[in-house]
C-alpha positions in Angstrom: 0.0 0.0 0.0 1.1 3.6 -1.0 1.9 5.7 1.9 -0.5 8.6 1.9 0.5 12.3 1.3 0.8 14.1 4.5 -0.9 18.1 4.1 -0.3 20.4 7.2 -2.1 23.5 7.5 -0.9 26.5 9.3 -2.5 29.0 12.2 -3.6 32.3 11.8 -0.1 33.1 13.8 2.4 31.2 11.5 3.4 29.9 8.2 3.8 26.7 5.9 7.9 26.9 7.8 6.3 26.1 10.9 5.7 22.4 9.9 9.5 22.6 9.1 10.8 19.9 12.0 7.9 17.8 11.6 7.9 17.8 7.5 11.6 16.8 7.7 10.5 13.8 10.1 7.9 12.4 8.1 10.1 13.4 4.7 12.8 11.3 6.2 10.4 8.4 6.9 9.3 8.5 3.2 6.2 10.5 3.5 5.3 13.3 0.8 4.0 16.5 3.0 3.0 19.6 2.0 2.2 22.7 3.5 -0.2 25.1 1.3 -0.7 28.6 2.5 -2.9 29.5 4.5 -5.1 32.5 3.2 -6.6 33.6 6.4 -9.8 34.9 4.9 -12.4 32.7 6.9 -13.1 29.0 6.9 -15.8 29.8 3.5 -12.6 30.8 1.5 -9.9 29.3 3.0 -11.5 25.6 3.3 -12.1 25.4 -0.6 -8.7 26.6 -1.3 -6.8 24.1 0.3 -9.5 21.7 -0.8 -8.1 22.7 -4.5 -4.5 22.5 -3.3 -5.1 19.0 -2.5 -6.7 18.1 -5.5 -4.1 19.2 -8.0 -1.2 18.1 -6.4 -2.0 14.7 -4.8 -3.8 11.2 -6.3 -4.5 8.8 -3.5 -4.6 8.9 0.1 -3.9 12.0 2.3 -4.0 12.6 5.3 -4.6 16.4 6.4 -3.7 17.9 9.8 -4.0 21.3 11.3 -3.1 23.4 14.1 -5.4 25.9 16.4 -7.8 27.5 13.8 -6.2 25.8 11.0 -7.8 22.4 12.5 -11.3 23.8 11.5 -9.7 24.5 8.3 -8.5 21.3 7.8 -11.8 19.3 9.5 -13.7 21.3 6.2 -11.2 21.1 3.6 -11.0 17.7 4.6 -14.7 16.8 3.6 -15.3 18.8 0.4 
């Protein structure tokens, strides 16, 4: 079985280089991760965006994690 990409979502008070120690960890254990911006525009903009990140970059399994208000994010990303 294909390992699944790994998408991490930043907060509100971050960016994509806050996943920097943990992308390299998972990198190392063969793991694809990605880290799309976070607009910060509200959970109606921002949710579909990262849904359309996913969808153009990745073809099987992902699984999609977020921190503080980027967990809602990713919770309704996640479903669309």
């Amino acid at each position: 079985m294909a390992k699944p990409t790994i998408v991490l979502v930043h907060g509100a008070w971050a960016d994509g280089s806050s996943w920097n120690a943990v992308s390299s960890e998972l990198q190392g254990q063969g793991f694809t991760v990605l880290t799309p911006p976070n607009l910060l525009r509200g959970v109606a903009t921002d949710a579909p965006y990262v849904s359309s990140f996913i969808a153009q970059r990745t073809s099987g399994p992902v699984v999609l994690a977020g921190v503080a208000t980027a967990a809602i994010l990713a919770a309704v990303a996640g479903v669309g």
